[in-house]
Biopython code that builds the backbone (N, CA, C, O; Angstrom):
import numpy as np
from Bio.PDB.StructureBuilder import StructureBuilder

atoms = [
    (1, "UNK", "N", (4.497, 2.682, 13.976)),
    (1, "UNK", "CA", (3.559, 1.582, 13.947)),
    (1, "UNK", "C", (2.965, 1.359, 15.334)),
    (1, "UNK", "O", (3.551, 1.330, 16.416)),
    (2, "UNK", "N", (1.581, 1.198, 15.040)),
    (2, "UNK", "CA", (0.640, 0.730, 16.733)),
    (2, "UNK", "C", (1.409, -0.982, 16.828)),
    (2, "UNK", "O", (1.576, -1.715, 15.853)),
    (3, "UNK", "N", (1.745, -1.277, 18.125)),
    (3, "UNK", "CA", (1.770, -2.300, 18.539)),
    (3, "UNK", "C", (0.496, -3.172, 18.334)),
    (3, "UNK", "O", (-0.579, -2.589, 18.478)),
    (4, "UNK", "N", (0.478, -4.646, 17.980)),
    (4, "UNK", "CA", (-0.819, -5.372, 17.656)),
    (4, "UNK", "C", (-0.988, -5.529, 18.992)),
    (4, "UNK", "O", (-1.937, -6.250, 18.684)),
    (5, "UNK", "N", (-0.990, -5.565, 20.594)),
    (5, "UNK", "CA", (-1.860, -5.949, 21.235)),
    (5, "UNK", "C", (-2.767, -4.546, 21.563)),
    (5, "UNK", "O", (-3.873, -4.632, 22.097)),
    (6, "UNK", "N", (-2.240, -3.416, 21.228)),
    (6, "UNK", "CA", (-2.745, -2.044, 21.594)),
    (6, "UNK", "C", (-3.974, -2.093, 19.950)),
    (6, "UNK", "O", (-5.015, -1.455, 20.101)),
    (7, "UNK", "N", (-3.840, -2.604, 18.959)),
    (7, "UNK", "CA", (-5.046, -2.641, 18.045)),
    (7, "UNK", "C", (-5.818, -3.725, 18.544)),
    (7, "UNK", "O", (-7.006, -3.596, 18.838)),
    (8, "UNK", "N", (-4.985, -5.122, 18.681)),
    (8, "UNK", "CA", (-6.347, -6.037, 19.129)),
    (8, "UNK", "C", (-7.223, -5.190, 20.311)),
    (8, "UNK", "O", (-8.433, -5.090, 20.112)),
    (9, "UNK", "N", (-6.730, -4.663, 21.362)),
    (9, "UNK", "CA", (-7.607, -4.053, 22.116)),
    (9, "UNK", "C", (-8.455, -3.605, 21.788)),
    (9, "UNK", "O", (-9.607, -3.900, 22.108)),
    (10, "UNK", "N", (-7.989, -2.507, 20.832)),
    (10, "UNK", "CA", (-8.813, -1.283, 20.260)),
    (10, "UNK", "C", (-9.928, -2.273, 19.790)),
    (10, "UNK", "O", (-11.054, -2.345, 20.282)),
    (11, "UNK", "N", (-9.388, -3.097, 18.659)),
    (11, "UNK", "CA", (-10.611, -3.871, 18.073)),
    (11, "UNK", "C", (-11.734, -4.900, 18.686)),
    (11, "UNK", "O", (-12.680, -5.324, 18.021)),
    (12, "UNK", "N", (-11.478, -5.241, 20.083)),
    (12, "UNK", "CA", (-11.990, -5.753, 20.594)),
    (12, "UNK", "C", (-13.024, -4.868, 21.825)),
    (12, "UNK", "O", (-13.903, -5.279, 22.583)),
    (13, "UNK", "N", (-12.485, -3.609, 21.613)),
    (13, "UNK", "CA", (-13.337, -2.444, 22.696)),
    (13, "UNK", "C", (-14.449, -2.028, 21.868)),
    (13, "UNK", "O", (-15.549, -1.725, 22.333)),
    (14, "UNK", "N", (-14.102, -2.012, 20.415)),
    (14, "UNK", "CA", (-15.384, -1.588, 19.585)),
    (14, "UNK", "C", (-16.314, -2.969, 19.153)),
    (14, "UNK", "O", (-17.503, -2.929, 18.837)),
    (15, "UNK", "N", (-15.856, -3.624, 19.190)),
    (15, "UNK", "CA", (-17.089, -4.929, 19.527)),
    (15, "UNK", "C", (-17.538, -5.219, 20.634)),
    (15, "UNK", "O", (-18.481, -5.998, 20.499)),
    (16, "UNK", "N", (-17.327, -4.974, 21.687)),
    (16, "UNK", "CA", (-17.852, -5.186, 22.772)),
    (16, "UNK", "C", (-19.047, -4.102, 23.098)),
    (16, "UNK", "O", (-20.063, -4.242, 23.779)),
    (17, "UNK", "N", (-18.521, -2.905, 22.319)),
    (17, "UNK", "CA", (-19.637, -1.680, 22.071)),
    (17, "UNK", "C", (-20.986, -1.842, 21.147)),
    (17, "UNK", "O", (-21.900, -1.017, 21.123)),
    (18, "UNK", "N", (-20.941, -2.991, 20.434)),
    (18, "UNK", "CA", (-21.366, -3.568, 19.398)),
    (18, "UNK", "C", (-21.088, -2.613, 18.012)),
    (18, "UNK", "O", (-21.957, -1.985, 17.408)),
    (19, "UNK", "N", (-20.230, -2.650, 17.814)),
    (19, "UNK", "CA", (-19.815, -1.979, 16.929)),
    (19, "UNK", "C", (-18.829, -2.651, 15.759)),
    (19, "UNK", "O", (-18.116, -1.951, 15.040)),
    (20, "UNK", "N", (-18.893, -4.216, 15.663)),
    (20, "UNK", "CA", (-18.190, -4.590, 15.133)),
    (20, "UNK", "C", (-18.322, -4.714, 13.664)),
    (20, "UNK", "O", (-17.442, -5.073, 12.882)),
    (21, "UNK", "N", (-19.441, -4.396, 13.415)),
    (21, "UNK", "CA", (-20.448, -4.637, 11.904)),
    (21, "UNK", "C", (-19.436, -3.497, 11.174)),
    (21, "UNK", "O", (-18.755, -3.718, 10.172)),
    (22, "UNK", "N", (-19.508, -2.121, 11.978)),
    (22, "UNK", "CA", (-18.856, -0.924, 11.686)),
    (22, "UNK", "C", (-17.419, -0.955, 11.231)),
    (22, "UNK", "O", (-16.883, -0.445, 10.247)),
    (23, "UNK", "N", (-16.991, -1.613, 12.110)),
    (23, "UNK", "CA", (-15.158, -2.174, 12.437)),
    (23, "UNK", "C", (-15.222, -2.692, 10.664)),
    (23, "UNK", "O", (-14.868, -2.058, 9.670)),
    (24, "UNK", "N", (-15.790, -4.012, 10.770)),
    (24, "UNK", "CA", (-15.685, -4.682, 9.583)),
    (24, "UNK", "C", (-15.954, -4.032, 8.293)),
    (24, "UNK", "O", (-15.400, -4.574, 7.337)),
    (25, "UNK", "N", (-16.746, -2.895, 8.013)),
    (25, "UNK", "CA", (-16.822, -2.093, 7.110)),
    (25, "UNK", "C", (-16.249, -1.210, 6.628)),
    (25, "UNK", "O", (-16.201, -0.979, 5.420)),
    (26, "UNK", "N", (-15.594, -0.422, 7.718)),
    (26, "UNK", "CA", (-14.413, 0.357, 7.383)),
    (26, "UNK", "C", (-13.060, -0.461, 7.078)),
    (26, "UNK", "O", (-12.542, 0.184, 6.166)),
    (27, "UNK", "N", (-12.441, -1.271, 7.299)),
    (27, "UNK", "CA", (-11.607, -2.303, 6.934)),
    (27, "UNK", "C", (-11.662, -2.788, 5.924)),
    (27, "UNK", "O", (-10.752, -2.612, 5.114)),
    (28, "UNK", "N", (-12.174, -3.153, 5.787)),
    (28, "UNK", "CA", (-13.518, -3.827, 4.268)),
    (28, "UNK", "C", (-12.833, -2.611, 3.410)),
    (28, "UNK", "O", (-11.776, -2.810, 2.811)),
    (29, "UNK", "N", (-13.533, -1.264, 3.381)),
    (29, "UNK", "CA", (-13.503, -0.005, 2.108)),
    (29, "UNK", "C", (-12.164, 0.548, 2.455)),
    (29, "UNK", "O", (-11.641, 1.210, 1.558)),
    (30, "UNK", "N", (-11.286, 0.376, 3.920)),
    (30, "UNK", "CA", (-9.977, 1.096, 3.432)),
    (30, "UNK", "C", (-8.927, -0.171, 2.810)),
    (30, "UNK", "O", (-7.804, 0.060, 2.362)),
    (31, "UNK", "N", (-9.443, -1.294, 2.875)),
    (31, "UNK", "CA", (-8.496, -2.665, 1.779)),
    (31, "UNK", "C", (-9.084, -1.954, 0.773)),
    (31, "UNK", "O", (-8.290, -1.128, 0.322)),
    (32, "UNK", "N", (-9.960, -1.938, 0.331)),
    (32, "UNK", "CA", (-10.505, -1.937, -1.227)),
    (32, "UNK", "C", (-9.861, -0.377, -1.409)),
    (32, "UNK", "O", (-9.128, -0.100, -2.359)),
    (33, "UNK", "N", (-10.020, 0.033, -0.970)),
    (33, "UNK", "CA", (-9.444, 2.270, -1.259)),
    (33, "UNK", "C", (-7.763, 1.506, -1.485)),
    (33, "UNK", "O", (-6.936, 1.849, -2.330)),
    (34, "UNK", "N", (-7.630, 0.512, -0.552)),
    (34, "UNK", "CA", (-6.018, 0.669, -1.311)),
    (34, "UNK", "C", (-5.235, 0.255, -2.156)),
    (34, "UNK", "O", (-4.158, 0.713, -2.538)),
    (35, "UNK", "N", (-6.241, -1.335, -2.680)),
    (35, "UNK", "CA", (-5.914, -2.025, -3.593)),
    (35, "UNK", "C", (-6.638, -1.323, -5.280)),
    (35, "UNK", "O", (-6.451, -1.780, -6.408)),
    (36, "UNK", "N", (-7.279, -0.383, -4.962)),
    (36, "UNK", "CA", (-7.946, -0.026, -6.112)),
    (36, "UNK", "C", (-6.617, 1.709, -6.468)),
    (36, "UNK", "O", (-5.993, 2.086, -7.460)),
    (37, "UNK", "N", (-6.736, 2.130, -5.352)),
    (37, "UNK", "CA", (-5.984, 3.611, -5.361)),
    (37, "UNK", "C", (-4.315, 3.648, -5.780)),
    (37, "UNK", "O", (-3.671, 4.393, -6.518)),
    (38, "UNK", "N", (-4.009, 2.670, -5.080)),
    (38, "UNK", "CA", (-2.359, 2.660, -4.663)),
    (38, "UNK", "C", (-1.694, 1.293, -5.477)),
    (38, "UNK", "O", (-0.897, 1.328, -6.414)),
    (39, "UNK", "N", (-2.227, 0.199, -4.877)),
    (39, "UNK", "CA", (-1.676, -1.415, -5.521)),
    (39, "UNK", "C", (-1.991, -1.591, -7.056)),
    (39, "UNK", "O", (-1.180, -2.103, -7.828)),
    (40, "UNK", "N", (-3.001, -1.213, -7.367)),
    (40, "UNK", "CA", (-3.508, -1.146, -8.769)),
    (40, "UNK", "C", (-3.306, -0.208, -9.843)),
    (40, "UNK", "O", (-3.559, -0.394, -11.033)),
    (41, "UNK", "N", (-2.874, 0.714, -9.356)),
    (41, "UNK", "CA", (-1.882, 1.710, -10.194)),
    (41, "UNK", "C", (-0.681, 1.505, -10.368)),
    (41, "UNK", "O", (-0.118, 1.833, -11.413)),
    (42, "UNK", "N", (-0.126, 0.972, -9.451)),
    (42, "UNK", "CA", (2.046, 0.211, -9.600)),
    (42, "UNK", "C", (1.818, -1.013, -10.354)),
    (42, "UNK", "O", (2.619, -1.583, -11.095)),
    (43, "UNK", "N", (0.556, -1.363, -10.056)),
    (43, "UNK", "CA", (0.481, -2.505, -11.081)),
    (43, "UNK", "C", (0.535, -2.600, -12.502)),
    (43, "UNK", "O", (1.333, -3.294, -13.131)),
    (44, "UNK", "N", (-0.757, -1.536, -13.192)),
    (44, "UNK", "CA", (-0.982, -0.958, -14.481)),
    (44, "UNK", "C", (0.743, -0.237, -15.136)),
    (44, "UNK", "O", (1.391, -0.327, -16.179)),
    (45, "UNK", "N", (0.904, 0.499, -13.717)),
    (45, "UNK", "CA", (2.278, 1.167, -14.457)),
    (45, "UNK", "C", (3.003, 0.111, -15.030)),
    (45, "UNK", "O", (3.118, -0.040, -16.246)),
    (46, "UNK", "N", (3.710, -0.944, -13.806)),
    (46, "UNK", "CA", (4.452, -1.466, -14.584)),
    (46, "UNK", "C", (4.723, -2.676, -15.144)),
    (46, "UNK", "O", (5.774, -3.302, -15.278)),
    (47, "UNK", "N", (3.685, -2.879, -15.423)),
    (47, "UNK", "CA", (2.688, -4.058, -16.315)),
    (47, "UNK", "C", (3.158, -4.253, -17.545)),
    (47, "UNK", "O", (2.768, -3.361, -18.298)),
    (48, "UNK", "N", (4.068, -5.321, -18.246)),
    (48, "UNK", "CA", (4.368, -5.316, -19.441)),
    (48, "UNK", "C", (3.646, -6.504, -20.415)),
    (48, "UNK", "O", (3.066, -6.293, -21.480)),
    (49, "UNK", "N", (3.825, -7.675, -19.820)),
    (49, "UNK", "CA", (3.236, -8.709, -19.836)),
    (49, "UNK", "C", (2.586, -9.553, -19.074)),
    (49, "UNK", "O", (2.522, -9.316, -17.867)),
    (50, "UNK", "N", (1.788, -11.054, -19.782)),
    (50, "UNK", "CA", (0.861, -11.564, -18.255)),
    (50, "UNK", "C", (1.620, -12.088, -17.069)),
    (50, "UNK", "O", (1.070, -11.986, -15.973)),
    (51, "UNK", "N", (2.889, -12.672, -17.149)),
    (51, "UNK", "CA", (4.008, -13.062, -16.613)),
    (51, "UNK", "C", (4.366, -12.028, -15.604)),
    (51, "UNK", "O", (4.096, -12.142, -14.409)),
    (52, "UNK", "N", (4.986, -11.011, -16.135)),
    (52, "UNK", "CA", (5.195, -9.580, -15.370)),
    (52, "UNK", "C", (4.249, -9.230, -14.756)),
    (52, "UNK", "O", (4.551, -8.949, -13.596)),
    (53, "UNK", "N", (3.397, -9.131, -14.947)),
    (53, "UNK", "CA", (1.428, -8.981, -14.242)),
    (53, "UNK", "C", (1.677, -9.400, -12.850)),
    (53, "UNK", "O", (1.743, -8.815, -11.769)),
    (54, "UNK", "N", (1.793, -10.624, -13.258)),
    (54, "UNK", "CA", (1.639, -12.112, -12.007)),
    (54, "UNK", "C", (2.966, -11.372, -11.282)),
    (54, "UNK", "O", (2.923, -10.914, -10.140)),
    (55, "UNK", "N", (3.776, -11.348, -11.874)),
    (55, "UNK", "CA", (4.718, -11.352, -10.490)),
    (55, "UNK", "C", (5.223, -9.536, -9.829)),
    (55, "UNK", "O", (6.100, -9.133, -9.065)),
    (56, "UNK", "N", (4.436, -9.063, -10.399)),
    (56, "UNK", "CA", (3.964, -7.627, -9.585)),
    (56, "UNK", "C", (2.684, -7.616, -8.264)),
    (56, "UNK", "O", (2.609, -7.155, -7.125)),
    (57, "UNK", "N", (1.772, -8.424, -9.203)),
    (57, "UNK", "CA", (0.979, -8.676, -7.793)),
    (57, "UNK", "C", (1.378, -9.635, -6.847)),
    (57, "UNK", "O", (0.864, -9.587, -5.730)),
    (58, "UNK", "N", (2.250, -10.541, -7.124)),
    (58, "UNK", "CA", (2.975, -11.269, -6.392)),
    (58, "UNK", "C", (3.719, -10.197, -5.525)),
    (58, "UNK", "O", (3.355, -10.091, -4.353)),
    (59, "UNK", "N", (4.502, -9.570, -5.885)),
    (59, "UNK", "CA", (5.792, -8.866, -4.839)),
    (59, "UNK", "C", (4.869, -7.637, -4.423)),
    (59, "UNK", "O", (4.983, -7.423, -3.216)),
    (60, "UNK", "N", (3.953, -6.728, -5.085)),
    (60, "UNK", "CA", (3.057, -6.222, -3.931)),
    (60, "UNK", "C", (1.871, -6.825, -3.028)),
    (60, "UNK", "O", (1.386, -6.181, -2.097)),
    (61, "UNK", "N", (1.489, -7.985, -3.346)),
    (61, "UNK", "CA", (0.798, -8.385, -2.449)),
    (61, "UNK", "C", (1.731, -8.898, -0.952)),
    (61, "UNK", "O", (1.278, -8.803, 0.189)),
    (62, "UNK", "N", (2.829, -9.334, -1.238)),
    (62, "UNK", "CA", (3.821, -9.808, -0.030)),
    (62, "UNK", "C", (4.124, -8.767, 0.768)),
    (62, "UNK", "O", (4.343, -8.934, 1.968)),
    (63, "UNK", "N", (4.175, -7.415, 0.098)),
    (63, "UNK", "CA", (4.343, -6.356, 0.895)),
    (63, "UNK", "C", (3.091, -5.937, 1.636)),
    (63, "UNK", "O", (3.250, -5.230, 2.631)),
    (64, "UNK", "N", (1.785, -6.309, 1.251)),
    (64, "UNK", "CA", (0.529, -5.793, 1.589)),
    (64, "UNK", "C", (0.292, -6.568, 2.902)),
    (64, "UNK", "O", (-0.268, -6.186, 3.929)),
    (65, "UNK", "N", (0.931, -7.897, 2.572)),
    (65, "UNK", "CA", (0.773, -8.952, 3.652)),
    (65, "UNK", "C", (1.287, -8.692, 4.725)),
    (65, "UNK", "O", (0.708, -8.388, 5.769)),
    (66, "UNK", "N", (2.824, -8.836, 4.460)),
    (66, "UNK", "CA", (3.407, -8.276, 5.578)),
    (66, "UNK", "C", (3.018, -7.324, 6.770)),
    (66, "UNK", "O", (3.066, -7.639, 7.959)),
    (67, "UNK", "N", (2.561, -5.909, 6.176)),
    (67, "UNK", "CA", (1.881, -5.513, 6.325)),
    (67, "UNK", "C", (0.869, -5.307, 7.555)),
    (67, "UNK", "O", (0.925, -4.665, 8.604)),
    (68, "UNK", "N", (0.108, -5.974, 7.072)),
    (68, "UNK", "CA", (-1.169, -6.443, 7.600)),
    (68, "UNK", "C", (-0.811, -7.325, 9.079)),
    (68, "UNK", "O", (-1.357, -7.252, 10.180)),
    (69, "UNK", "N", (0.388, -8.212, 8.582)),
    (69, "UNK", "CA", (0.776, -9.104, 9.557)),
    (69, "UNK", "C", (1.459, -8.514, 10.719)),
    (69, "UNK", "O", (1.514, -8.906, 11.885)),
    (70, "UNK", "N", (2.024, -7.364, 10.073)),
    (70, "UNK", "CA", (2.619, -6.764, 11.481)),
    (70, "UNK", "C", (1.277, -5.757, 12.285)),
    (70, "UNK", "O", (1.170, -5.618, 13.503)),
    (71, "UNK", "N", (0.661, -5.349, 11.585)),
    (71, "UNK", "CA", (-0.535, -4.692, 12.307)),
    (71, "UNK", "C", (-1.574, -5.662, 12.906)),
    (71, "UNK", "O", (-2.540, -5.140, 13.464)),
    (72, "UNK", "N", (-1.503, -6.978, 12.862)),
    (72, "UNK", "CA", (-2.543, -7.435, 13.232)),
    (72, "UNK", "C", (-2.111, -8.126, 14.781)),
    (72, "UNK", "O", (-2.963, -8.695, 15.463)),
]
sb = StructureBuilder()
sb.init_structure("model")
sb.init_model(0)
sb.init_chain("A")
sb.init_seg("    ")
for serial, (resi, resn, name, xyz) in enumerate(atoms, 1):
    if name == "N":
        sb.init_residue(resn, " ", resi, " ")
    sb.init_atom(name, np.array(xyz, "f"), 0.0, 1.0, " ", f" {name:<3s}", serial, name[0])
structure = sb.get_structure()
């Protein structure tokens, strides 16, 4: 794992380049590539009911979070 002050950098060197429109777009399509590719397939799999539904995207979204939280 990148340390978050070595990404905030990063992310703050490509806006200063003006490049942040870019930043935000690729971020943008690799969330969506993963919630459509990866999160949304463990979901369908093991999807029984609406109950079960809810609490699959519940326990992968906490992992997605996490996640995110340690990279940010």
């Amino acid at each position: 794992m990148i340390p978050r002050e070595v990404l905030s950098r990063g992310a703050e060197a490509i806006c200063r380049r003006g490049q942040a429109q870019r930043l935000s777009t690729h971020i943008k399509d690799r969330n969506k590539a993963y919630l459509q590719n990866e999160l949304m397939p463990l979901v369908e799999k093991d999807a029984g009911n609406a109950i079960e539904v809810l609490r699959l995207v519940y326990r992968h979204w906490k992992i997605w979070n996490e996640q995110v939280v340690m990279t940010s």
